[in-house]
C-alpha positions as CSV (number, residue, x, y, z in Angstrom):
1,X,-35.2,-20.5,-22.3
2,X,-33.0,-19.1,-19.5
3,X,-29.6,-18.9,-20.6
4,X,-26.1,-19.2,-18.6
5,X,-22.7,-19.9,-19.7
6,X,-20.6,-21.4,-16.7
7,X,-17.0,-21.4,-16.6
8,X,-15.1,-24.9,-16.8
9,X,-14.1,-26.0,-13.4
10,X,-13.5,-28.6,-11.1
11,X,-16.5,-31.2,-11.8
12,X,-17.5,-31.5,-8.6
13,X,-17.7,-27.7,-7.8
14,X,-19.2,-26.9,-11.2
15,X,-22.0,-29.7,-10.9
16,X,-22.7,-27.9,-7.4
17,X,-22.8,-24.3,-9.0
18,X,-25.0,-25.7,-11.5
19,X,-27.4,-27.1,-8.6
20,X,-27.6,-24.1,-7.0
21,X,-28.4,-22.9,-9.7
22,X,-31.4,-24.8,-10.5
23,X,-32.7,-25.1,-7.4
24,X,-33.2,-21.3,-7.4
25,X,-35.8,-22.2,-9.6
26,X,-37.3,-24.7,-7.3
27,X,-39.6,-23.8,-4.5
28,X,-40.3,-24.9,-0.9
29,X,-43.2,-27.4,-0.7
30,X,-44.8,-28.0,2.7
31,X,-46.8,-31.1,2.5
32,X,-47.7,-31.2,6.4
33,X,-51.2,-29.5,6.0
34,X,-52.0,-32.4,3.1
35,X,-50.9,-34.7,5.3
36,X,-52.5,-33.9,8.3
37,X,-56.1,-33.3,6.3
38,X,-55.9,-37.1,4.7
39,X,-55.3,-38.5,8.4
40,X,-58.7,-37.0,9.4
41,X,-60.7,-37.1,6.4
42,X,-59.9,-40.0,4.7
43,X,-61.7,-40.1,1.7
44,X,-63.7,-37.2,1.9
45,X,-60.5,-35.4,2.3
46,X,-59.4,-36.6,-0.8
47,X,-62.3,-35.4,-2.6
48,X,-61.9,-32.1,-1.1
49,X,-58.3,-32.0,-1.9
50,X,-58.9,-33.2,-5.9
51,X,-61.3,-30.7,-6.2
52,X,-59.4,-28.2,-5.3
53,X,-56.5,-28.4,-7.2
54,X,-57.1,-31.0,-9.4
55,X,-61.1,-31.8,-10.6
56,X,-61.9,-27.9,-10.8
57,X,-64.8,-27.7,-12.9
58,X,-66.7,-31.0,-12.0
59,X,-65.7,-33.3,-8.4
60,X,-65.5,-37.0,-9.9
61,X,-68.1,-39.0,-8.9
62,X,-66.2,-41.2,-6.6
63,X,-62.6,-42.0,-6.0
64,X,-62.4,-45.5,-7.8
65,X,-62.9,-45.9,-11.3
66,X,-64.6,-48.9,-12.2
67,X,-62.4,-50.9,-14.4
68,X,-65.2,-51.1,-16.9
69,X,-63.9,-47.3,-18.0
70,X,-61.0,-48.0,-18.8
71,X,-62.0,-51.1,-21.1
72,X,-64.3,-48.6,-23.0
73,X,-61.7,-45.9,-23.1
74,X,-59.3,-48.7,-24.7
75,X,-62.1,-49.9,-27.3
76,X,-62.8,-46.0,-28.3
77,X,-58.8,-44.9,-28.6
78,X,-56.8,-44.2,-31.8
79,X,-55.6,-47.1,-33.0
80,X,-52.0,-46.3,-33.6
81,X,-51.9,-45.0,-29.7
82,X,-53.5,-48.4,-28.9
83,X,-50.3,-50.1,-31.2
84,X,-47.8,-47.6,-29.8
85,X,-48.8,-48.9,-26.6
86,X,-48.3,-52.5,-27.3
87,X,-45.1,-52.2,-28.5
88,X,-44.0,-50.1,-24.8
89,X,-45.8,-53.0,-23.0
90,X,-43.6,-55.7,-24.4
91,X,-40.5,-54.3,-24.5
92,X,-40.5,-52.9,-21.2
93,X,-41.8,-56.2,-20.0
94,X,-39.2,-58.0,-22.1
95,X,-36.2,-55.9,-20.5
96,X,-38.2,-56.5,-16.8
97,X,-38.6,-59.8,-17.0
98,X,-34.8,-59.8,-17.8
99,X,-34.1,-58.5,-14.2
100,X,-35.5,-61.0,-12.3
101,X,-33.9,-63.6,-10.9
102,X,-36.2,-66.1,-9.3
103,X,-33.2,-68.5,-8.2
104,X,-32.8,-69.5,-4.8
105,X,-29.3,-70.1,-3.6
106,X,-28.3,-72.7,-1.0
107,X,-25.2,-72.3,1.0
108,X,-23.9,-74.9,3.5
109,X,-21.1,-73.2,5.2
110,X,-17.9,-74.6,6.7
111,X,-19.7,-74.9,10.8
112,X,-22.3,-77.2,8.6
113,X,-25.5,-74.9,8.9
114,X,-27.7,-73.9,6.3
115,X,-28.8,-70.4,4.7
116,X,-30.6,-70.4,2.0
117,X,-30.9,-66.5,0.2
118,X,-33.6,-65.5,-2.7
119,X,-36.0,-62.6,-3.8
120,X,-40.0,-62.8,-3.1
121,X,-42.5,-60.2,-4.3
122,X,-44.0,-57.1,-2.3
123,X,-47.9,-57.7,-1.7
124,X,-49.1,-55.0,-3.4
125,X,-47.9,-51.5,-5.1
126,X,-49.3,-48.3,-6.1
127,X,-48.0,-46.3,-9.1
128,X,-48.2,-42.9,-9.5
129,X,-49.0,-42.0,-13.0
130,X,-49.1,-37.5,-13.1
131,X,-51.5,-35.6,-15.1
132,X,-52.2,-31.7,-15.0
133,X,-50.5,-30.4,-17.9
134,X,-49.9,-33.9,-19.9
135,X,-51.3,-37.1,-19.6
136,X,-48.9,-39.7,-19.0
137,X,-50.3,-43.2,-20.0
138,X,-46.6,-44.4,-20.1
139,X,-45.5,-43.7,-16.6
140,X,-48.8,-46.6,-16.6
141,X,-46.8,-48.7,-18.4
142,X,-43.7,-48.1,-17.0
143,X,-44.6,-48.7,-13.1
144,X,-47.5,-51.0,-13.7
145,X,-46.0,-53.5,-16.0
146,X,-42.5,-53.2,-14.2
147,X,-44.5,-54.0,-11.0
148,X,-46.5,-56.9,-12.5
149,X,-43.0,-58.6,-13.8
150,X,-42.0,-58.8,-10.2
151,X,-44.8,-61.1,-9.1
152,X,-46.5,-58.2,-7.7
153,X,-50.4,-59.8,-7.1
154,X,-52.2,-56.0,-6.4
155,X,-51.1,-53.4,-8.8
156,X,-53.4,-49.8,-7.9
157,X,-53.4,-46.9,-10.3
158,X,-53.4,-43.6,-9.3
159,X,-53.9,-40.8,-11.4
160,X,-55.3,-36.9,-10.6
161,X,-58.3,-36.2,-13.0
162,X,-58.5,-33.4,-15.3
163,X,-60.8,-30.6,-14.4
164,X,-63.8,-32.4,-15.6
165,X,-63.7,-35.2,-13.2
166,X,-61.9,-37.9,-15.3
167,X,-59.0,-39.0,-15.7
168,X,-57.5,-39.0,-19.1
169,X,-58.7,-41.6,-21.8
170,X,-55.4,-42.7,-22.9
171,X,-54.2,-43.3,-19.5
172,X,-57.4,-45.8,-18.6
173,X,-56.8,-47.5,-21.9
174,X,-53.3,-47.5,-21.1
175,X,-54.2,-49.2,-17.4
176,X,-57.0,-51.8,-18.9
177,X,-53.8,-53.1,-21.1
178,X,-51.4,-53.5,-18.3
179,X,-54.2,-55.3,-16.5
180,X,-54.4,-53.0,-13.4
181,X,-56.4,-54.0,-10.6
182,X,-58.1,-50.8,-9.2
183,X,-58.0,-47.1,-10.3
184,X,-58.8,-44.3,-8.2
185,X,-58.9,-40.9,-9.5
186,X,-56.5,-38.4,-7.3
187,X,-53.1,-37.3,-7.5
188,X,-50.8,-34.9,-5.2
189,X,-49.1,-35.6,-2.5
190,X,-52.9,-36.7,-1.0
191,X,-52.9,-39.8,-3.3
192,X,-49.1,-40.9,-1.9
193,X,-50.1,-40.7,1.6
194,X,-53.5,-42.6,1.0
195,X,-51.5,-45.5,-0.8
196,X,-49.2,-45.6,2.2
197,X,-51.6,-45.1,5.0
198,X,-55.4,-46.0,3.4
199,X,-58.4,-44.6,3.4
200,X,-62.0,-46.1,3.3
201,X,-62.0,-46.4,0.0
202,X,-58.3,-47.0,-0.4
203,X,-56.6,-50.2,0.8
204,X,-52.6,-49.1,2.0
205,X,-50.2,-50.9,-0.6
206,X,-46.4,-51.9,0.2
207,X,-44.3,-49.8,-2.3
208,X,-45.0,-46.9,-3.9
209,X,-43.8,-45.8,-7.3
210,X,-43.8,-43.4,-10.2
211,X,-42.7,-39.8,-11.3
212,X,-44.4,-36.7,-10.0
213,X,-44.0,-33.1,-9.2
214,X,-42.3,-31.3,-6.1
215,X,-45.4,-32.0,-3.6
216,X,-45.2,-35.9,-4.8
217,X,-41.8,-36.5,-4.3
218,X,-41.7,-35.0,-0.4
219,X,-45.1,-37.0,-0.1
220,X,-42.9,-40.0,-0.8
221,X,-39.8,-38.9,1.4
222,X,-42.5,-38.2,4.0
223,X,-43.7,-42.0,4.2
224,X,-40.7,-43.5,3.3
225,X,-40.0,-46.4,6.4
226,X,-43.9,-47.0,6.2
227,X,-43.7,-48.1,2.5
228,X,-41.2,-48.7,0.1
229,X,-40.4,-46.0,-2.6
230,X,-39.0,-46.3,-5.9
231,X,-36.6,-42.8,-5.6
232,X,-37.1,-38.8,-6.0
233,X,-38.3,-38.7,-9.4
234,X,-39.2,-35.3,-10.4
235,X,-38.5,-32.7,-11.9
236,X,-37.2,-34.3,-15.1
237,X,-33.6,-32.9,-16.2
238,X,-31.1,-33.7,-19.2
239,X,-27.9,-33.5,-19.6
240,X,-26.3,-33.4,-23.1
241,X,-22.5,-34.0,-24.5
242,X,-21.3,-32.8,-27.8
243,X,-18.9,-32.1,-30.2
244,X,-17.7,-29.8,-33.0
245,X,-19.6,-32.2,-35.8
246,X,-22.8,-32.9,-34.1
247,X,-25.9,-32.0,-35.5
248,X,-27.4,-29.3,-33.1
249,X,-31.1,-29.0,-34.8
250,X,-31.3,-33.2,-33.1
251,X,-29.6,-31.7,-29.4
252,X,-32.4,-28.9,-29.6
253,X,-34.9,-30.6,-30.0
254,X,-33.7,-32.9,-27.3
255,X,-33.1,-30.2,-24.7
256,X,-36.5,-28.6,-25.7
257,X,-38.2,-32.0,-25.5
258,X,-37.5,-32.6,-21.9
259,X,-38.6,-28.7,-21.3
260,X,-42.2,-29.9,-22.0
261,X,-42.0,-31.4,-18.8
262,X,-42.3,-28.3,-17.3
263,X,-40.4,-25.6,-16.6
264,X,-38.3,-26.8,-13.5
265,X,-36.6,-29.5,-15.6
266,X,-33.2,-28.6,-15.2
267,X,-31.0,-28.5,-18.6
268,X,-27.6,-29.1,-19.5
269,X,-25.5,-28.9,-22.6
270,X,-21.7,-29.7,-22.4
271,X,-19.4,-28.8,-25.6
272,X,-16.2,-28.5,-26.8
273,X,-16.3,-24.7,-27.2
274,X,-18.1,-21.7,-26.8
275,X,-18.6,-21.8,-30.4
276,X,-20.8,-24.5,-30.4
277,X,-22.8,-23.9,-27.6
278,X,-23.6,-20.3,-28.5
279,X,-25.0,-21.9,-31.9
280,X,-26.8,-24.8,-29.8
281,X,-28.5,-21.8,-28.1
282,X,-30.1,-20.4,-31.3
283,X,-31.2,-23.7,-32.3
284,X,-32.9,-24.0,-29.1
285,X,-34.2,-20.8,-28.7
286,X,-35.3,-21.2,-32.5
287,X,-37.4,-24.6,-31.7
288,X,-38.9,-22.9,-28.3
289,X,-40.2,-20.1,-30.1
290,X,-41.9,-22.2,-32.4
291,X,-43.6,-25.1,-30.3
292,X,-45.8,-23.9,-27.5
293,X,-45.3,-27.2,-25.7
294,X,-42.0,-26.1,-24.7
295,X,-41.2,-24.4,-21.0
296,X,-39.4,-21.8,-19.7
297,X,-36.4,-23.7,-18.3
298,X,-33.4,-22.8,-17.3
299,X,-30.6,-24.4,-19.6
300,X,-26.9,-24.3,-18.8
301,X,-24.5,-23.9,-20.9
302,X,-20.3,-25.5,-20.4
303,X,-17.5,-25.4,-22.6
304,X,-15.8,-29.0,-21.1
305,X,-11.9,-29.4,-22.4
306,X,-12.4,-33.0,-23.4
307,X,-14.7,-35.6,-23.8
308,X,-13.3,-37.5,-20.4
309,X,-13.9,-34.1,-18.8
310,X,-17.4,-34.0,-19.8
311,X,-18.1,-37.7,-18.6
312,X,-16.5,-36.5,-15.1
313,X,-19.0,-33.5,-14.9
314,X,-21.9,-36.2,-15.6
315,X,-20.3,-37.9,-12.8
316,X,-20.7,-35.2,-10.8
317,X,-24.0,-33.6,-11.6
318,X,-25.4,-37.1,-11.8
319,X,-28.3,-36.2,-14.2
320,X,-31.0,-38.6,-14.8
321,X,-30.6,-38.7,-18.1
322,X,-27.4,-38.6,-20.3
323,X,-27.0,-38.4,-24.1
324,X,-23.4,-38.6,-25.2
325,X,-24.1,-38.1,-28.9
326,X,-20.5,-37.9,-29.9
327,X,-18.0,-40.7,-30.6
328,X,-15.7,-39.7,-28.1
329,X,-18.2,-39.2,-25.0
330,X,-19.7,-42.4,-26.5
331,X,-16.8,-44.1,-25.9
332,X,-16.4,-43.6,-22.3
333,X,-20.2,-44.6,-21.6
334,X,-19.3,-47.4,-19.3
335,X,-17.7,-45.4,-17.0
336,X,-20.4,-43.6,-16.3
337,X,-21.3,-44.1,-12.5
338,X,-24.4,-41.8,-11.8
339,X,-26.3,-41.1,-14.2
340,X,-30.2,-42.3,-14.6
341,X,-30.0,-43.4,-18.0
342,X,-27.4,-43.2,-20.5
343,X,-28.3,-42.4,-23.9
344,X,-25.3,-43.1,-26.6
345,X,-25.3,-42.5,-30.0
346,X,-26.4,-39.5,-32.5
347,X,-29.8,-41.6,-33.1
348,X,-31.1,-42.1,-29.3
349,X,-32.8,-39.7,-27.7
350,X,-34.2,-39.4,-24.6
351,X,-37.8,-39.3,-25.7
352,X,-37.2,-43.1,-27.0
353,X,-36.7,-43.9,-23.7
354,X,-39.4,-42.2,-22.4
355,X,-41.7,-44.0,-24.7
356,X,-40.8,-47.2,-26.1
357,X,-37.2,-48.4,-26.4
358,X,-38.0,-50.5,-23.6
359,X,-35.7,-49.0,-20.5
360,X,-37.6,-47.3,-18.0
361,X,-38.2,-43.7,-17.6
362,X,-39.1,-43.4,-13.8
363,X,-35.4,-42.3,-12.9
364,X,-34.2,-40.9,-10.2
365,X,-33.8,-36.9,-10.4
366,X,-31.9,-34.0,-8.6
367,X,-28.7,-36.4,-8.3
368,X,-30.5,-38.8,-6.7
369,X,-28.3,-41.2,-8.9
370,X,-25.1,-41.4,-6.7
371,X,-27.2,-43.6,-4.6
372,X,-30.3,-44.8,-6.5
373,X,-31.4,-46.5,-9.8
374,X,-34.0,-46.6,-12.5
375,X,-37.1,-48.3,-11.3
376,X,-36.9,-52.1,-12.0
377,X,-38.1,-55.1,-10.4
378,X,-36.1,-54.7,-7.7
379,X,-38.4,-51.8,-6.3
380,X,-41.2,-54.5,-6.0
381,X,-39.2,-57.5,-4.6
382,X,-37.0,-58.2,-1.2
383,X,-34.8,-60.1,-0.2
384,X,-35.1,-62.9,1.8
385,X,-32.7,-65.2,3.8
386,X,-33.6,-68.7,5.6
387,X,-31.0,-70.3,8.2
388,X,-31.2,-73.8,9.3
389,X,-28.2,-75.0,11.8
390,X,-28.3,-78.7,12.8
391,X,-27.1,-80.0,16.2
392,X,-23.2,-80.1,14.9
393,X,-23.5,-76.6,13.5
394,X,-25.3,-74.7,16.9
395,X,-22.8,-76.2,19.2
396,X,-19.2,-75.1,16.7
397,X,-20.8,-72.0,16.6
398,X,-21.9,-71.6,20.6
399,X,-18.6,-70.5,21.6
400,X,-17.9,-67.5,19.3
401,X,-21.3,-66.5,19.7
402,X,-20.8,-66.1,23.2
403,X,-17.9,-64.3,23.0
404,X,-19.2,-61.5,20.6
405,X,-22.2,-61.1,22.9
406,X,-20.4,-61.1,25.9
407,X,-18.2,-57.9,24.1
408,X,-21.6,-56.5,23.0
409,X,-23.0,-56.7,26.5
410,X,-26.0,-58.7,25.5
411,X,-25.0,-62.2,27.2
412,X,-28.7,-63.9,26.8
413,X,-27.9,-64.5,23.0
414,X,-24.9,-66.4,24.4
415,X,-27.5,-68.1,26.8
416,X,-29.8,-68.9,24.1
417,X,-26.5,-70.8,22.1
418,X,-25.2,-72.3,25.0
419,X,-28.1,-74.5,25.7
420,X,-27.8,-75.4,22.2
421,X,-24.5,-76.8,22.6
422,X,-25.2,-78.4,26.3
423,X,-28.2,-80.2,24.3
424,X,-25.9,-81.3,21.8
425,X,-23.3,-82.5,24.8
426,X,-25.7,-84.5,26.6
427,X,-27.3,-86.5,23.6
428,X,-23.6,-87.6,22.6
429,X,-23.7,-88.7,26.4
């Protein structure tokens, strides 16, 4: 691990020295040339592309995998990942499900007319589920059974393919249980912009979801306006808060847990003294030197004053996930404004969440949560509003209409009331 103590200060400034400093570990991704090669190859671009940085040693076949694959790759996996599996499946479905709100509601306002709000499905949606260093079979589960809860009809699965061709057993088995409806083996920022845009093989969808790396995410900033997209989720980070009496070896494992991720997961530990942190470090370094899973991350290090302090800096750094795993920070959880996912409590840890406890784990990342939220069922449904206005309710409103578009400069719309309202007049004549 990369070590730093920072100095207490003002949350705000502090959460910004601590980005800066994280994003010197970052790097500048130009997905232009990507983009530019999919628009005129298509699918042979894609091929091109997942062989090169993806399917090294032997090109898959063809882009789509024929659902029969992942039905034998569920039949031949372990049974206790096939269980493990379940269990994600219906939780996260049960907390999904929970979210939506089918309901329509009516409104008859005070001029009499109608409007009638409510929430329909997207069309379709493709989820991203990463591969390269891990497999990920439950970003599957998060994005495809999240999606499928919304009403979504087309769910597609992308995934890039290991240097053999294939993409990872687990994650097919994981797709044939959440009932996916095509597979196409590529990832990169070349697999978001042939779910936005298509390709011959690829039909475009309407939203896009799921975590991925650097090139991913500015894929999905890129064609963001063409479809929808869920938030920037990547790289993962952490943020921890503890005090005096809470058991470091759990936070260690924690903070190194999230560092298998990769190395540009950001880290964060926030304690009550220097004390404690500098023995937090040792357990870390301790755990990192002994799993070879865990990254080369940078992990920062602040003594807070208080526990409300330490909930301000979360504020502030808006991490995408929280543990506060003593009673005091605990306490303040519902206070917390911007953070991803907050995890209270000694006993939950981040990797529950990741897995099975049911929440999702496609967050939003590099304090994308001032402004966005975990993915949910609301990424795969819109709004929708009806208005009906009957002869009584056109003419009340004709005359404040045309005064607001008169002010606007756009007198037609007053037109198009006022021979509403002259209708109205001559059929009481």
């Amino acid at each position: 691990m990369i070590i730093r103590r920072f100095t207490w200060a003002e949350p705000a400034e502090l959460a910004a020295g601590l980005r800066q400093w994280f994003g010197e570990a970052g790097r500048e991704v130009d997905v232009g040339p990507i983009e530019a090669e999919v628009a005129a190859g298509g699918d042979a671009a894609l091929m091109r592309l997942t062989a090169r940085f993806d399917a090294t040693e032997a090109a898959p076949p063809e882009l789509r995998v024929d659902l029969s694959q992942a039905e034998s790759s569920l039949e031949a996996a372990d049974d206790d990942v096939v269980a493990a599996l379940r269990i994600a499946i219906e939780n996260v479905r049960s907390v999904a499900r929970a979210q939506v709100d089918d309901a329509e509601t009516v409104l008859e306002l005070a001029q009499g007319q109608v409007v009638t709000t409510g929430q329909v499905p997207v069309g379709s949606a493709g989820i991203y589920a990463p591969g390269g260093r891990a497999a990920y079979p439950s970003s599957v589960v998060m994005g495809c059974v999240t999606a499928r809860a919304a009403g979504v009809e087309r769910v597609v699965l992308v995934s890039p393919p290991g240097p053999d061709g294939r993409i990872d057993p687990t994650t097919l088995a994981a797709a044939a249980l959440c009932e996916v409806d095509e597979i196409y083996a590529v990832g990169g920022a070349q697999a978001v912009f042939a779910l936005a845009r298509g390709t011959e093989s690829i039909e475009p969808v309407d939203v896009i979801a799921g975590p991925g790396n650097d090139w991913v995410q500015e894929a999905k900033r890129r064609v963001f306006g063409e479809v929808g997209i869920d938030s920037p989720a990547g790289p993962s980070d952490l943020m921890v808060v503890i005090d005096a009496e809470t058991e470091l070896g759990l936070v260690a494992l924690d903070l190194c847990a999230q560092s298998e991720h990769g190395s540009e997961s950001p880290l964060v530990a926030v304690g009550p003294d220097r004390a404690s942190l500098d023995r937090l470090a040792a357990e870390v370094e301790s755990v990192a030197g002994r799993e070879p899973t865990v990254n080369q991350c940078r992990l920062a290090l602040v003594a807070a004053p208080g526990a409300e302090a330490a909930v301000e800096l979360a504020n502030a750094f808006a991490p995408e996930h929280l543990q506060l795993m003593d009673p005091g920070s605990a306490a303040l959880a519902a206070t917390v404004r911007t953070a991803g996912c907050v995890f209270t409590g000694a006993e939950s840890g981040t990797a529950y969440g990741d897995y099975l406890a049911g929440s999702n784990h496609v967050l939003p990342t590099g304090g994308a949560g001032r402004i966005f939220g975990p993915l949910s069922p609301a990424t795969f449904r819109r709004n929708t509003a009806r208005v009906s206005l009957g002869v009584q309710a056109a003419a009340s409103l004709a005359g404040p209409l045309e005064a607001l578009a008169r002010a606007e400069g756009l007198p037609v719309h007053g037109l198009s009331a006022r021979a509403r309202a002259e209708r109205s007049e001559e059929d009481d004549g």
